[in-house]
N, C-alpha and C positions, 0 to 999 in steps of 0.2 A: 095131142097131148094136153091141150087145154083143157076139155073138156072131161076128161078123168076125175073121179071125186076127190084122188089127193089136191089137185092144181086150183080144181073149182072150189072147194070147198076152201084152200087160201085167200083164193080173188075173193071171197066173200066177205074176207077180212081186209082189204086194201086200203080202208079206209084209216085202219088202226097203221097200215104199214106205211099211209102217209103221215100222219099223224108225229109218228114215232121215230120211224126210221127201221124198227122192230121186223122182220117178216111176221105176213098175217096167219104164216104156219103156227105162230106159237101161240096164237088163240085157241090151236088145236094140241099142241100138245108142248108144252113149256121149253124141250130138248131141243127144239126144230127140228128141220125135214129129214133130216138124217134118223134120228129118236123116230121121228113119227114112223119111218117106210118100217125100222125095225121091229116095231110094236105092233106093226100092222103087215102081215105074208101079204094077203090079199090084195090091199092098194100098193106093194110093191112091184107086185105080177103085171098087172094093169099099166101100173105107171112104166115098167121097162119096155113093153111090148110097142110103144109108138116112139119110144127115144131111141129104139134100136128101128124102127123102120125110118126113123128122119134120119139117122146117121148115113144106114146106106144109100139116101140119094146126094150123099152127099163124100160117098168116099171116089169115087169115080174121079171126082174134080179136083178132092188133095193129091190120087192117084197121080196124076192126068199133070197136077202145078209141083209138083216134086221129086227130084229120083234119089230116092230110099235105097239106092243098090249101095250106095256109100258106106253104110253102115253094115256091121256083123252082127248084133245084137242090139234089138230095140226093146225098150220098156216103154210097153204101153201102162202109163200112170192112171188107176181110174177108168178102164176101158171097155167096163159093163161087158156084154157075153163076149168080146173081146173080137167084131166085126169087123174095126180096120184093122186089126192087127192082122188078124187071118187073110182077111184080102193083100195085104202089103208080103206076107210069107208065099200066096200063092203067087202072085206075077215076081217076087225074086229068090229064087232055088237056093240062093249060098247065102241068104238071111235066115237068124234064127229071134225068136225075141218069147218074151215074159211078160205076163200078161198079171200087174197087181190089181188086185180089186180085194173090199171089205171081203170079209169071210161067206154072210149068203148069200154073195154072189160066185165068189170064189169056186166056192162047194160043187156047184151048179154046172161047171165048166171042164171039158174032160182036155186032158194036157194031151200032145204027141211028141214024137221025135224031137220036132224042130219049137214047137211053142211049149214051154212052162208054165206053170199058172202059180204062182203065190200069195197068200192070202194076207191080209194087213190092213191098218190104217194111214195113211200117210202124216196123219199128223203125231204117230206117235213111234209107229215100226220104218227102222229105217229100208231105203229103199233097195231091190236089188241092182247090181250092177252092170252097165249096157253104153255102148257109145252114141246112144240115142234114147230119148225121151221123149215122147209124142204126150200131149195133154189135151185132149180132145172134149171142148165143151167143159169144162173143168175149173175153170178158175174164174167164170161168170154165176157158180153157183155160191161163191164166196164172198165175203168183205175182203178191205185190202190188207187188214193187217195177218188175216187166214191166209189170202192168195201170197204172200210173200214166204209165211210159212211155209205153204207146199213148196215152193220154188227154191226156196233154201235147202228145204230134205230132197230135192234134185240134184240140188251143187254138192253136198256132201254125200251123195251117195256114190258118184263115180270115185275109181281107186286114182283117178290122176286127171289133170284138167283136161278138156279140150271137146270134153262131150256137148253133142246136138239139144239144142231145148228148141222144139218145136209146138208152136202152144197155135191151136186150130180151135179158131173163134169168130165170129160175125164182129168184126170191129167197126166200132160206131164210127160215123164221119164225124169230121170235126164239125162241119157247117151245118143250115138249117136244112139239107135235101133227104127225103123221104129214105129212111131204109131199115127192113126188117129186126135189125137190130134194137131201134126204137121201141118198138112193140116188145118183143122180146125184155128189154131194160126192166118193163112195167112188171113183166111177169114173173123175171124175177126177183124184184124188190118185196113182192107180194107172197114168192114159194119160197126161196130159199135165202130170203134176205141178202144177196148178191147183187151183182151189177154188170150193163155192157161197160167196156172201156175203151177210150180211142186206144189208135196205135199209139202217141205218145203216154199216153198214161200206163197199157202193155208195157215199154220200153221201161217206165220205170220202177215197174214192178219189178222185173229182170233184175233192173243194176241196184234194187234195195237188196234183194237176195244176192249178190254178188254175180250174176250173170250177167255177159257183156252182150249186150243185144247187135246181131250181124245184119239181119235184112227182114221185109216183107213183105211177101206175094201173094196176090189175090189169085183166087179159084173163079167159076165159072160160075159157084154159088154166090150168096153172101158169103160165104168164110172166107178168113186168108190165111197164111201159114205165117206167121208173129219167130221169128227163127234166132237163139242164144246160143252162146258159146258159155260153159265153166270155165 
């Protein structure tokens, strides 16, 4: 993924994104990385194709730390060609779930029986309704005061409390020990002006958006599953 002209051609600006605070996206195109992929099919295409190959080595492990049979209806928030969702539909038969993403990606994506596809922004269409919310890689592409954003159009989207926020993310350690996350923080300070976050700083993104943060379980990856209650 790094190596894509969207991402590289960011890090080339990294030095403005320390500098600033600014992502080095907007040396490129004032809107950021969102503006940019729209303005550009081509480095959108590119740039999906290795975000959707890192996801799947990595749904095995949310698979594998979760059981998803609890819920009847999951919205996947943000879930690009919508991979774990699909995987999560096939190992359980009485799930059904809805898969939001912008519109060109939406477009792109053919619905069945049991998966929906609706098109939207999250920061502006509110969300559809599901006893589960999965945010996958999602709220590391944001600042905090965006990421609480999304997390609040989650709490107001359920018709009554009690729905799952499951937010599957690489969380930083608190201490000085080596981990992928680290690396990752850089990149994206650099692409999408976002940030990693420990679990406690997670936790309180949750309880800014009014979500009551329940528990968190590591995978077999870096990721762990960051898990709210509305």
């Amino acid at each position: 993924m790094t190596g894509t002209p969207f991402c590289w051609d960011a890090l080339g600006h990294l030095d403005h994104a320390v500098r600033t605070g600014e992502a080095g996206i907007t040396k490129l195109h004032p809107g950021g990385w969102v503006a940019y992929l729209d303005a550009h099919p081509g480095p959108r295409a590119i740039f999906q194709t290795p975000m959707t190959a890192n996801a799947h080595d990595d749904i095995a492990a949310v698979l594998n730390a979760h059981d998803f049979s609890r819920y009847r209806r999951i919205c996947d928030v943000g879930g690009g060609c919508g991979h774990l969702l699909k995987a999560v539909l096939d190992r359980y038969a009485q799930t059904t779930g809805v898969l939001f993403e912008l519109p060109p990606v939406a477009s792109g994506i053919t619905p069945t029986r049991r998966l929906e596809v609706v098109a939207g922004d999250f920061f502006t269409d509110p969300l559809p309704d599901a006893d589960a919310y999965v945010l996958m890689n999602i709220l590391h592409d944001w600042d905090d005061n965006s990421a609480v954003a999304i997390l609040a159009a989650v709490s107001q989207a359920h018709r009554s409390r009690g729905a799952a926020v499951l937010l599957l993310e690489a969380v930083m350690p608190e201490g000085p020990q080596r981990h992928w996350s680290k690396t990752l923080d850089v990149l994206m300070l650099a692409v999408t002006g976002g940030r990693e976050r420990t679990l406690a700083q997670y936790r309180g993104l949750l309880r800014a958006a009014g979500i009551e943060p329940i528990s968190a379980v590591p995978t077999a990856t870096p990721f762990s599953i960051v898990q709210g209650r509305t």
